[in-house]
N, C-alpha and C positions, 0 to 999 in steps of 0.2 A: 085457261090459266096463264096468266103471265109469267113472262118469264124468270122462273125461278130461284136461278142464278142470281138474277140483279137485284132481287130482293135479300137475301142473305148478306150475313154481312163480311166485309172484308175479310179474308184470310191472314193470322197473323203465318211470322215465320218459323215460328215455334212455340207453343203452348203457354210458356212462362215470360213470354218478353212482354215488354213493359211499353208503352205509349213512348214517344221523342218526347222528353223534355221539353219546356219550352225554353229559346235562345236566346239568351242576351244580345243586345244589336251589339255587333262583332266593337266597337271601339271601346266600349265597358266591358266586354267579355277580355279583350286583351290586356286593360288594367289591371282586373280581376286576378288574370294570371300572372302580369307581371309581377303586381301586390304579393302574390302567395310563394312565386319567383324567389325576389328580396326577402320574405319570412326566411325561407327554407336556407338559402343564402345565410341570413343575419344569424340563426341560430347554428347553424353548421361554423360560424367564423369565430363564435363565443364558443361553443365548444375548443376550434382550434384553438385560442388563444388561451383558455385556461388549462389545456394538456399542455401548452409549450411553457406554462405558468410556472406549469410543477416542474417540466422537466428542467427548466432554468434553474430552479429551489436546489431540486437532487443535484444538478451539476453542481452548485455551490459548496452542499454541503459533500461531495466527493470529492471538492479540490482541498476542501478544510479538514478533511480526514487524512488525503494524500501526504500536505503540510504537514500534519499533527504524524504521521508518520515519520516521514521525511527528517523531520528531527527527532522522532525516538532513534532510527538511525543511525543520523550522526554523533546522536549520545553514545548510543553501543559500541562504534566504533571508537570512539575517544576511548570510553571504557576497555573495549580488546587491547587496544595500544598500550594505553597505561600496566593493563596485567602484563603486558609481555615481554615488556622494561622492569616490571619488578619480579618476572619471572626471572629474566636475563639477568639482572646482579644477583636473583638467592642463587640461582646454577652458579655464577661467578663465585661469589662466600662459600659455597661448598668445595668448590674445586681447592679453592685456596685453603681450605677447612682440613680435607684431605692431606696439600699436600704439609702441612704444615705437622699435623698427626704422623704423619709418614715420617719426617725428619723427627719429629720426638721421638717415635717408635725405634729409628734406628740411634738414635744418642744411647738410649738406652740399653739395645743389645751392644751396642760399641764401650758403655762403662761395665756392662755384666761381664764382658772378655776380657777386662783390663788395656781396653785400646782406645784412650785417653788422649792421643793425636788428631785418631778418627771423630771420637767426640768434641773434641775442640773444633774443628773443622766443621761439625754438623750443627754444632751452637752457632757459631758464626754463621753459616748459610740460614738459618732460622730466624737469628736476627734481622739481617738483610733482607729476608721475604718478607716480614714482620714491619721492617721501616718502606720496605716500595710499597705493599699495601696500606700504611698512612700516607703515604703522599698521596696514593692515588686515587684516596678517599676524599685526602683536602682537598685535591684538584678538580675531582667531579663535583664538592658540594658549593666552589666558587661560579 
């Protein structure tokens, strides 16, 4: 019998491996992968450029919200200012509201007593508070 051995056939290296491929002669093999190279490349760059697409978009539209902000703002604060100037003259008309009430109030206990000096005295001061606050009405509204 011959020998045995030589007659069987090659030993693979493992039960499920597969034959070599056969090879492209290596200068078409290397286009090949340059080719697939540049795919992977070209589509990897479209994707980049359409993520930076959007995110240029969103920056856009968060600087035009910032704006749109930005002068709601400056409204509210015009508006605070405004309230706080027409806060500050009704506090003013009241003070003066007071004291004006005040000097009636005491005219009046001063005729209840028969002290018609004092009275005269508290009309005149009434009246003068009475003419500074027109002036000082005229003068604010020039």
């Amino acid at each position: 019998m011959p020998n045995s051995m030589s007659l069987s056939r090659p030993k693979r290296k493992s039960p499920l491996s597969f034959p070599k491929p056969k090879s492209f002669p290596t200068t078409s093999w290397k286009c090949y992968q340059k080719r697939q190279r540049l795919k992977r490349l070209n589509s990897g760059m479209k994707r980049a450029r359409s993520g930076t697409e959007e995110i240029s978009e969103e920056q856009e539209e968060i600087k035009e919200k910032q704006t749109q902000l930005s002068n709601r703002f400056q409204a509210i604060g015009k508006q605070c200012e405004q309230l706080r100037k027409e806060t500050a003259v009704i506090v003013q008309q009241s003070a003066r509201t007071q004291n004006r009430l005040a000097l009636m109030f005491q005219i009046l206990k001063a005729r209840e007593n028969h002290e018609f000096d004092k009275a005269a005295m508290l009309t005149a001061a009434l009246r003068e508070a009475i003419a500074r606050e027109e002036q000082e009405m005229n003068a604010s509204e020039k």
